[in-house]
N, CA, C and O atoms as a GROMACS GRO file, in nm:
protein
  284
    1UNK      N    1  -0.074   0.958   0.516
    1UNK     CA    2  -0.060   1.060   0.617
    1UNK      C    3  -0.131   1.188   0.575
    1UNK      O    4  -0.182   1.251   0.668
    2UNK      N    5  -0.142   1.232   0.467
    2UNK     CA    6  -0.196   1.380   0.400
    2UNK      C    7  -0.351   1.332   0.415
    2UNK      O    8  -0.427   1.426   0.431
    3UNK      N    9  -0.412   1.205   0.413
    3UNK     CA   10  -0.540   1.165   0.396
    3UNK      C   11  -0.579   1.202   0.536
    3UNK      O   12  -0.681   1.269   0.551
    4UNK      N   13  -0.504   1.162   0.647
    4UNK     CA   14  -0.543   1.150   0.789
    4UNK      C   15  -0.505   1.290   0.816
    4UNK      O   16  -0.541   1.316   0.931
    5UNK      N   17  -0.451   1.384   0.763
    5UNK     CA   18  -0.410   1.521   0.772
    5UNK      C   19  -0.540   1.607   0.756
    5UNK      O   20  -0.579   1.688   0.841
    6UNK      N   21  -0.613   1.574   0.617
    6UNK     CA   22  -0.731   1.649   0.566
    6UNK      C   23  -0.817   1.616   0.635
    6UNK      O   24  -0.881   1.705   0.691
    7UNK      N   25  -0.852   1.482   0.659
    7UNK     CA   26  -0.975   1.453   0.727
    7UNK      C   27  -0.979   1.522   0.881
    7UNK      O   28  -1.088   1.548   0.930
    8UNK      N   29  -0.876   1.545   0.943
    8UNK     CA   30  -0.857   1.635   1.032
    8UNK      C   31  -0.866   1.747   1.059
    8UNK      O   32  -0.901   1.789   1.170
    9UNK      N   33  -0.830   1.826   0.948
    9UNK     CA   34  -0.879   1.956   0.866
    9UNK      C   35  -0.991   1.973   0.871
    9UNK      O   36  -1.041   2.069   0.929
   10UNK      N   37  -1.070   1.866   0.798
   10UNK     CA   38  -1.229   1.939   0.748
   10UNK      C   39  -1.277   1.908   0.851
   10UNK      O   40  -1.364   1.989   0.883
   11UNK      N   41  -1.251   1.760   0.981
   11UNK     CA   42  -1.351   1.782   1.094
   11UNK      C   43  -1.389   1.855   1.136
   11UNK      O   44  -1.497   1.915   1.136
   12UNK      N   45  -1.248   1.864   1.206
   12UNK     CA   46  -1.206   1.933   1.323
   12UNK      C   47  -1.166   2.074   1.298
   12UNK      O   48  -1.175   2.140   1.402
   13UNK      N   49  -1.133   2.129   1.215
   13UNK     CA   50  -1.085   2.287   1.181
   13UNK      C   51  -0.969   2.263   1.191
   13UNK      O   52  -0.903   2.330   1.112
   14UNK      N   53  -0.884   2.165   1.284
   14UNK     CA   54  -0.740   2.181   1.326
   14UNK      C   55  -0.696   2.052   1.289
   14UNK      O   56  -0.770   1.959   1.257
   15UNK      N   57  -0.494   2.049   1.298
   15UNK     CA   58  -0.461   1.940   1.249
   15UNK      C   59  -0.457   1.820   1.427
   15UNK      O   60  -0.461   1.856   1.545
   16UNK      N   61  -0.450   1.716   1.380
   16UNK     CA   62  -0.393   1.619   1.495
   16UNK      C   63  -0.566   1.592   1.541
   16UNK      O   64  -0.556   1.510   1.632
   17UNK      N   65  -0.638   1.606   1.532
   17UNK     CA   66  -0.726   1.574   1.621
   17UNK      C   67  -0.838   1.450   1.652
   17UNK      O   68  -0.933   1.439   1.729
   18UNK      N   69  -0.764   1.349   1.533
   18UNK     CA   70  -0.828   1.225   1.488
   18UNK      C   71  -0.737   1.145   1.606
   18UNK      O   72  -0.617   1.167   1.624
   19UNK      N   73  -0.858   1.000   1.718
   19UNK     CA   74  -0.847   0.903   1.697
   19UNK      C   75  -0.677   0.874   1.689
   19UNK      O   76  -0.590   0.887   1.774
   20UNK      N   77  -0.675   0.846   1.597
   20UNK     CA   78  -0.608   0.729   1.540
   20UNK      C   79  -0.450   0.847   1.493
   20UNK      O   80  -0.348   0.802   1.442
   21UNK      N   81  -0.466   0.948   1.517
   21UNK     CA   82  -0.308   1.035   1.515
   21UNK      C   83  -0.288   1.035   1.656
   21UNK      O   84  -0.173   1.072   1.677
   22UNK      N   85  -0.361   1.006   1.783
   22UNK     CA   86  -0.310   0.995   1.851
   22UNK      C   87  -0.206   0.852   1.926
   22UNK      O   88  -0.146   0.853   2.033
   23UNK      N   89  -0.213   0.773   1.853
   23UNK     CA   90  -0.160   0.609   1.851
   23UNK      C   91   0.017   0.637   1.867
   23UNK      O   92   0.078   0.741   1.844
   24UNK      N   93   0.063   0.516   1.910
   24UNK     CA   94   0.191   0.576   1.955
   24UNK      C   95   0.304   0.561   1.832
   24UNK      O   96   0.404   0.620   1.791
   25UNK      N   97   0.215   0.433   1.796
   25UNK     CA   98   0.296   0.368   1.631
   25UNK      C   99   0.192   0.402   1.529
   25UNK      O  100   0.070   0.422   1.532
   26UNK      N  101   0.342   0.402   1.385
   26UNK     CA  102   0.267   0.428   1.303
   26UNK      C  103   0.313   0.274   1.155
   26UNK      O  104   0.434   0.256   1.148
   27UNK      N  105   0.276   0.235   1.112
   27UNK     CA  106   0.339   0.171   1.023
   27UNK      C  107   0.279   0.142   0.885
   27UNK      O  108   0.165   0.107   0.854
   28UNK      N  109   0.428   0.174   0.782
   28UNK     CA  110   0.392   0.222   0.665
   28UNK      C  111   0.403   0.076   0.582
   28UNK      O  112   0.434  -0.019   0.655
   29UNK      N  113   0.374   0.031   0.387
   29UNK     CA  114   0.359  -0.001   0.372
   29UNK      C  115   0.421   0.036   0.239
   29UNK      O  116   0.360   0.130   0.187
   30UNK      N  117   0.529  -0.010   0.163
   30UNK     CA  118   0.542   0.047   0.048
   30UNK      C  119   0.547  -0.078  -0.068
   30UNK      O  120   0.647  -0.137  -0.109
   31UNK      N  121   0.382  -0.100  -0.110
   31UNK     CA  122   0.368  -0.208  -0.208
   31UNK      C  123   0.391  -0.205  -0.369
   31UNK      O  124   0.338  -0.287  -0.444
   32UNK      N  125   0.491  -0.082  -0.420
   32UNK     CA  126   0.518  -0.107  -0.557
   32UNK      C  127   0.526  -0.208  -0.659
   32UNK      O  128   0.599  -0.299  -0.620
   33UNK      N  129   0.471  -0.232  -0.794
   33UNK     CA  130   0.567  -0.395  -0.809
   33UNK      C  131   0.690  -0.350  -0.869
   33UNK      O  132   0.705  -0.232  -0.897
   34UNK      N  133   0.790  -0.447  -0.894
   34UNK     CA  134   0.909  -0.448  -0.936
   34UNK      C  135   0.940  -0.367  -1.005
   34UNK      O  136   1.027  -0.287  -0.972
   35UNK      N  137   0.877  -0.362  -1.124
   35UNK     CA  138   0.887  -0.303  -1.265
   35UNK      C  139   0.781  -0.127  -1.249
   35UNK      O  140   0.818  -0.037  -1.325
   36UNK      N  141   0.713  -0.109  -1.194
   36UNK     CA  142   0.633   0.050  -1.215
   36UNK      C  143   0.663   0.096  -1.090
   36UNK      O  144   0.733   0.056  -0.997
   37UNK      N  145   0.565   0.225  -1.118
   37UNK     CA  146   0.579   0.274  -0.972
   37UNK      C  147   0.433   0.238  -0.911
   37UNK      O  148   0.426   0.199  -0.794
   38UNK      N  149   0.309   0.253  -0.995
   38UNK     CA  150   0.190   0.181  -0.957
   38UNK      C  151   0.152   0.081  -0.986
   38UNK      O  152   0.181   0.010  -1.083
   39UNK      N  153   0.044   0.057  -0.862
   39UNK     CA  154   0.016  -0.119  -0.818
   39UNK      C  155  -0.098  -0.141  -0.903
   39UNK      O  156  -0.164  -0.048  -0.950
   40UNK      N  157  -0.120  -0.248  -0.921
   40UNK     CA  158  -0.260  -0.256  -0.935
   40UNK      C  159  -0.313  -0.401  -0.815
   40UNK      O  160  -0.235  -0.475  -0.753
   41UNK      N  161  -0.464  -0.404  -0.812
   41UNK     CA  162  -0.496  -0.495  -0.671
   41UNK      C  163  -0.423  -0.598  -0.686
   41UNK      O  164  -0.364  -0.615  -0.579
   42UNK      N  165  -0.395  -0.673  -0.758
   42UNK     CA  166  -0.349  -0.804  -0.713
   42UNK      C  167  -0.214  -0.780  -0.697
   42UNK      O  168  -0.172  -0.850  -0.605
   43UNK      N  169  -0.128  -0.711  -0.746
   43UNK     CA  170   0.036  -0.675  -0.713
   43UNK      C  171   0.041  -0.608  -0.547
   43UNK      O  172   0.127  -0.626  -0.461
   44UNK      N  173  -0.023  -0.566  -0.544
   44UNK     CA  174  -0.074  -0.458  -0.390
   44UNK      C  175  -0.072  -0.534  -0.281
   44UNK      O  176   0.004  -0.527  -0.184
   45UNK      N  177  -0.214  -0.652  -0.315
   45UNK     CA  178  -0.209  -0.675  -0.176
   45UNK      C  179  -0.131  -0.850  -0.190
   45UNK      O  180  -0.132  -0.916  -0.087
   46UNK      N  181  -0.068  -0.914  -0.317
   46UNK     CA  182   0.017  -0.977  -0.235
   46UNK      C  183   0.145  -0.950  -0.184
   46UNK      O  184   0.193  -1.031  -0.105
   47UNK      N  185   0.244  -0.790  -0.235
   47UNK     CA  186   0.301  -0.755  -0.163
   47UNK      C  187   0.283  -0.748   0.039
   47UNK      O  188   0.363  -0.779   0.128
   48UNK      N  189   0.105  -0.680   0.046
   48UNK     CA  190   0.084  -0.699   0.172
   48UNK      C  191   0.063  -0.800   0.240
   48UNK      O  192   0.043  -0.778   0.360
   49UNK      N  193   0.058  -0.968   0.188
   49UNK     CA  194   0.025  -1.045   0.254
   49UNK      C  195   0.135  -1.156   0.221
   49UNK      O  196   0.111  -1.274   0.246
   50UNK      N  197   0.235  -1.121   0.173
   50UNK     CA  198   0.370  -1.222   0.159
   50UNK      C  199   0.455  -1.183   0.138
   50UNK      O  200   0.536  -1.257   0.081
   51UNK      N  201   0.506  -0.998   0.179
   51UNK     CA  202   0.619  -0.928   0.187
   51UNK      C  203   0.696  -0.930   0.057
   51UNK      O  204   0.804  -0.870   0.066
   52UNK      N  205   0.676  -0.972  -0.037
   52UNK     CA  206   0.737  -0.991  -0.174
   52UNK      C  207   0.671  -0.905  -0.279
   52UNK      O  208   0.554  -0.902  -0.317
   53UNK      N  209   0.816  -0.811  -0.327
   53UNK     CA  210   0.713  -0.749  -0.445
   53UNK      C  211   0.706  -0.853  -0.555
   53UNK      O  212   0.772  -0.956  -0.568
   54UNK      N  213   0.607  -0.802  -0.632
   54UNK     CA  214   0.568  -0.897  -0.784
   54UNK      C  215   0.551  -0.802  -0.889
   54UNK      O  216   0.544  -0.679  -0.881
   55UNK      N  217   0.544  -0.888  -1.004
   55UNK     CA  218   0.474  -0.767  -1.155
   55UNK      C  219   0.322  -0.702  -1.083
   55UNK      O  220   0.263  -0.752  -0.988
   56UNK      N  221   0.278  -0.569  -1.164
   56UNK     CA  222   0.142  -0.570  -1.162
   56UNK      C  223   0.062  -0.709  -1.226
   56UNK      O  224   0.129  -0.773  -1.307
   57UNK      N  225  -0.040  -0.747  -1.202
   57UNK     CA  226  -0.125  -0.838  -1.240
   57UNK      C  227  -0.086  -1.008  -1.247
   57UNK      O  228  -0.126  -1.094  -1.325
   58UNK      N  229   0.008  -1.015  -1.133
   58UNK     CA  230   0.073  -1.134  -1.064
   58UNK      C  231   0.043  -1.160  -0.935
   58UNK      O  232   0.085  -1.084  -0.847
   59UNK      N  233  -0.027  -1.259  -0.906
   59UNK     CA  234  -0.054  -1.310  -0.775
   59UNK      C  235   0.027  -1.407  -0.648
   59UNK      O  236   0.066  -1.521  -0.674
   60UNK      N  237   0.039  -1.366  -0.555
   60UNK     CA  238   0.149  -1.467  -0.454
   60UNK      C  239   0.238  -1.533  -0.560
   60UNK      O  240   0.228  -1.655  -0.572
   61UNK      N  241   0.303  -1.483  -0.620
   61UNK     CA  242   0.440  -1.502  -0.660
   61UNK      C  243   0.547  -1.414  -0.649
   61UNK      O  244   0.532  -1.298  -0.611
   62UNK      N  245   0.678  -1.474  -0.688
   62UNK     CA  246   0.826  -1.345  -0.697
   62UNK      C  247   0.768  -1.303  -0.756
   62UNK      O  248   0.651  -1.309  -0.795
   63UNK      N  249   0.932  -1.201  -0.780
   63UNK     CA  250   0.937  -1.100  -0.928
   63UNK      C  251   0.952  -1.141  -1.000
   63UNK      O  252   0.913  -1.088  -1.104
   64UNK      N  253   1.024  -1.272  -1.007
   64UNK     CA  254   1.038  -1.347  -1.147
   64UNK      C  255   0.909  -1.375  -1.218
   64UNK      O  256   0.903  -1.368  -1.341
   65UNK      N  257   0.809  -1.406  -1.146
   65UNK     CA  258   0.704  -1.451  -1.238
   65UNK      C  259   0.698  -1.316  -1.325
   65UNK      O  260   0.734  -1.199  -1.310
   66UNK      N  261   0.620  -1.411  -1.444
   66UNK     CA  262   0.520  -1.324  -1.568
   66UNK      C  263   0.413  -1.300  -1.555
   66UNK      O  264   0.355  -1.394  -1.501
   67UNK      N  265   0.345  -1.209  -1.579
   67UNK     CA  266   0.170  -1.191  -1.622
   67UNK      C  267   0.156  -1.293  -1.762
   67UNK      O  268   0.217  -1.293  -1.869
   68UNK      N  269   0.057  -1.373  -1.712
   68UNK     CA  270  -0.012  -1.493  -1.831
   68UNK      C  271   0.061  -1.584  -1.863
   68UNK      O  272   0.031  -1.657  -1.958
   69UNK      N  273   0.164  -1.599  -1.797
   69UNK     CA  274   0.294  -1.710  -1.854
   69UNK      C  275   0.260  -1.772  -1.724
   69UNK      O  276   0.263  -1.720  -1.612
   70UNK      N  277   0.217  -1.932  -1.772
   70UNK     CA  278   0.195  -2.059  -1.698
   70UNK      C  279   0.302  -2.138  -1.670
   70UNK      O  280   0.290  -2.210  -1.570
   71UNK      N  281   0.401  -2.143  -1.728
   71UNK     CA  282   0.534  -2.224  -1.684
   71UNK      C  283   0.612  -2.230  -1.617
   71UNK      O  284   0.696  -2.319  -1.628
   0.00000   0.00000   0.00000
């Protein structure tokens, strides 16, 4: 939201004037993994594409999985 705030800013001089702040919905996305507060890509976007958080550097799995542990 602060990204779509500034870029509005520096266009436009004023706030609101993007496109895409005028939309009726907005929807957020909060992909943490389990254990940090930051993602890294592969924790990120399989949170976004199978609603499940995971470790950082764990792919389409739970939280249970490990990083590098095959079993």
């Amino acid at each position: 939201m602060s990204t779509l705030s500034a870029a509005s800013l520096v266009g436009y001089g004023e706030p609101l004037r993007l496109h895409v702040q005028q939309w009726p919905n907005l929807g957020l996305s909060e992909t943490s993994p389990v254990d940090a507060f930051v993602s890294d890509p592969a924790n990120g976007m399989s949170a976004i594409v199978t609603s499940v958080k995971t470790h950082n550097g764990v792919i389409s799995q739970g939280p249970e999985a490990v990083r590098r542990r095959t079993d």
